[in-house]
Backbone bond lengths (Angstrom), bond angles and torsions (degrees), N, CA, C in turn:
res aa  C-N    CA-C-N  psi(-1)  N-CA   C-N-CA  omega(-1)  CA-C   N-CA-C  phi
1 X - - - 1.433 - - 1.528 108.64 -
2 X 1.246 108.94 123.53 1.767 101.64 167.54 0.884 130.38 -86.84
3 X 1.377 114.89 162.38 1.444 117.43 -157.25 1.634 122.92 -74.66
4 X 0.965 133.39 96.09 1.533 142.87 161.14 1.581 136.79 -92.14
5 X 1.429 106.53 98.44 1.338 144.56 160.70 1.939 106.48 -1.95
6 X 1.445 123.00 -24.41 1.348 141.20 -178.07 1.325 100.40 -81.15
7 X 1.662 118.70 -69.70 1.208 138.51 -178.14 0.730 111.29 -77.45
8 X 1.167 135.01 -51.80 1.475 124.64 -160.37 1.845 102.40 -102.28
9 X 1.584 113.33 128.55 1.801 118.07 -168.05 1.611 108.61 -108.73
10 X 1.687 107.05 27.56 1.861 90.91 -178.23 1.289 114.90 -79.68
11 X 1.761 96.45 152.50 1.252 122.70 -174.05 1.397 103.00 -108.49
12 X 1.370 107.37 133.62 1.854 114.24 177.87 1.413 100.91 -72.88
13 X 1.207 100.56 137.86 1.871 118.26 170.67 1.142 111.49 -85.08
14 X 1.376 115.96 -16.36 1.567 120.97 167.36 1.481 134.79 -37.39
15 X 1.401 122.20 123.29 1.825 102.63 169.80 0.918 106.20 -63.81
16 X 1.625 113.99 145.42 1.291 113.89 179.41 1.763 95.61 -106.68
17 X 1.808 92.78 139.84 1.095 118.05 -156.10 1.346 145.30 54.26
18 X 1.732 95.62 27.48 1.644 102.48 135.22 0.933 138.45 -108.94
19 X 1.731 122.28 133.81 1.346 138.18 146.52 1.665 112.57 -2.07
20 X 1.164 147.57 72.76 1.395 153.56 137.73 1.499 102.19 -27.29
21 X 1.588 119.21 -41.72 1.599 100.04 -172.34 1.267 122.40 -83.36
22 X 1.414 122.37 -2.69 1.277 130.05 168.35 1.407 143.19 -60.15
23 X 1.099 152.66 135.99 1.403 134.74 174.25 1.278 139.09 -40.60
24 X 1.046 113.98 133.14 1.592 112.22 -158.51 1.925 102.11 171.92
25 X 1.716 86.72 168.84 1.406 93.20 -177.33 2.198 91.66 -124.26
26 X 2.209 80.73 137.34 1.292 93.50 -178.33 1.331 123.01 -123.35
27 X 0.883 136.12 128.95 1.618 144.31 -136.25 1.713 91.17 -110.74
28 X 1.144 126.92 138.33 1.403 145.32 -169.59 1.406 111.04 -136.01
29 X 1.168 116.10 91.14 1.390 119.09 150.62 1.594 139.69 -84.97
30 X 1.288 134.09 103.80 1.425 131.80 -179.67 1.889 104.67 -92.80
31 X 1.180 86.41 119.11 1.522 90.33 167.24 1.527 118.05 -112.24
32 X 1.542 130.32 141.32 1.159 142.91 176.88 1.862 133.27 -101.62
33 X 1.084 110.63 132.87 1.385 128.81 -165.88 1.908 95.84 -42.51
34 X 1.037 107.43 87.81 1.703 117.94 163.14 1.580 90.50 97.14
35 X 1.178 122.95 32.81 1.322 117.55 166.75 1.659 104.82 60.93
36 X 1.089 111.79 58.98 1.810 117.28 -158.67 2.016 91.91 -77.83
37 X 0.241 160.38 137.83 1.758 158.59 146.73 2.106 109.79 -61.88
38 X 1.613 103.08 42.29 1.263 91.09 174.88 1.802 132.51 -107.88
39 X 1.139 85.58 51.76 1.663 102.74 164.30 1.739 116.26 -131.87
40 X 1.466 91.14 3.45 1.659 85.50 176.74 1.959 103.66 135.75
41 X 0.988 93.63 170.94 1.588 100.73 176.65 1.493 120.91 -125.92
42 X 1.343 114.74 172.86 1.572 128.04 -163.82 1.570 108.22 -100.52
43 X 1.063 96.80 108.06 1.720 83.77 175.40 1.757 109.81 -139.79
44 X 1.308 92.48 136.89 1.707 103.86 -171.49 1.576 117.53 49.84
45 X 1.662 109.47 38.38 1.873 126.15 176.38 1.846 97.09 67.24
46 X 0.978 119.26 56.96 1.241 131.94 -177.61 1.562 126.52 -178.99
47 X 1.269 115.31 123.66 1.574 128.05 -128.61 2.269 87.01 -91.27
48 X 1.114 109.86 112.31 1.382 104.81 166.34 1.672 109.15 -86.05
49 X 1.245 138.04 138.20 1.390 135.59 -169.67 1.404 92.97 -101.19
50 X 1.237 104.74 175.12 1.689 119.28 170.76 1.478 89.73 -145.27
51 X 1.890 92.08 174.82 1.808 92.58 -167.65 1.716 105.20 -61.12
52 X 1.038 141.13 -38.29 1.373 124.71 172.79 1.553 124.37 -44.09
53 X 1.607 99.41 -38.23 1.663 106.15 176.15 1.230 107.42 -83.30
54 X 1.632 131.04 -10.61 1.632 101.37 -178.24 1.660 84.44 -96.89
55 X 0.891 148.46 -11.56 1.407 139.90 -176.00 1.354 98.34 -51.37
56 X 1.698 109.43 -65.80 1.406 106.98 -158.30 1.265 104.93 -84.65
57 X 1.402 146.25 -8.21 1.905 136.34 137.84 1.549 93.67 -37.87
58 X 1.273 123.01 -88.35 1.364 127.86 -164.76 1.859 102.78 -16.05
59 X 1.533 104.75 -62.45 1.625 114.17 -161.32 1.296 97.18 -63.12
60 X 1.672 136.80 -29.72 1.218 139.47 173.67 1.111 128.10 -52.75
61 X 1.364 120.23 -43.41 1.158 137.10 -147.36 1.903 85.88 -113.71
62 X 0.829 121.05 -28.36 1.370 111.57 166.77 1.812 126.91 -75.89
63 X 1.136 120.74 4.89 0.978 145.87 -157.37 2.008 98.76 -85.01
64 X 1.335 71.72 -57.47 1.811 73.83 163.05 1.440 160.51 -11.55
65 X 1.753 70.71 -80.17 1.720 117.38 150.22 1.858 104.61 -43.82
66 X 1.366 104.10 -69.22 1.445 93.06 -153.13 1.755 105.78 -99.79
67 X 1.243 128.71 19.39 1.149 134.73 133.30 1.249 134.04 -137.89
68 X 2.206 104.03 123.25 1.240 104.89 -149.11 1.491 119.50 -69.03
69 X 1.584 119.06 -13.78 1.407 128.61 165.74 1.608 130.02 -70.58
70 X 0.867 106.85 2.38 1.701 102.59 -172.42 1.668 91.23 -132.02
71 X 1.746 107.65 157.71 0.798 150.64 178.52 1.460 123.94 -128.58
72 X 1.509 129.77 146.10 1.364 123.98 -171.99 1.734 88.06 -127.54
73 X 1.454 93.87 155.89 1.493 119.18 -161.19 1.766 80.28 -103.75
């Protein structure tokens, strides 16, 4: 279904009137349908990946590559 402005009521989480293109550090949270644990699990406060979780490190860390302004922590 596409998106329509009638039906559909989102609100940007955005500050309004900040610069997004500027430098800075941006914090990424993905959350999953029932809190699924499918990128990997926690063990001893330290994140073990599974192949879904090194995929998306992999896609992270490639990010780099294909934009010459950003950097990953």
């Amino acid at each position: 279904m596409p998106y329509n402005p009638e039906i559909h009521h989102r609100r940007s989480i955005r500050l309004k009137g900040y610069d997004y293109s500027q430098a800075g550090w941006y914090f990424i949270t993905i959350c999953t349908r029932n809190y699924l644990q499918l990128f990997g699990k926690i063990e001893n406060r330290a994140m073990i990946a599974n192949d879904a979780g090194r995929m998306v490190e992999q896609q992270w860390l490639g990010l780099v590559e294909r934009f010459e302004n950003m950097q990953t922590a």
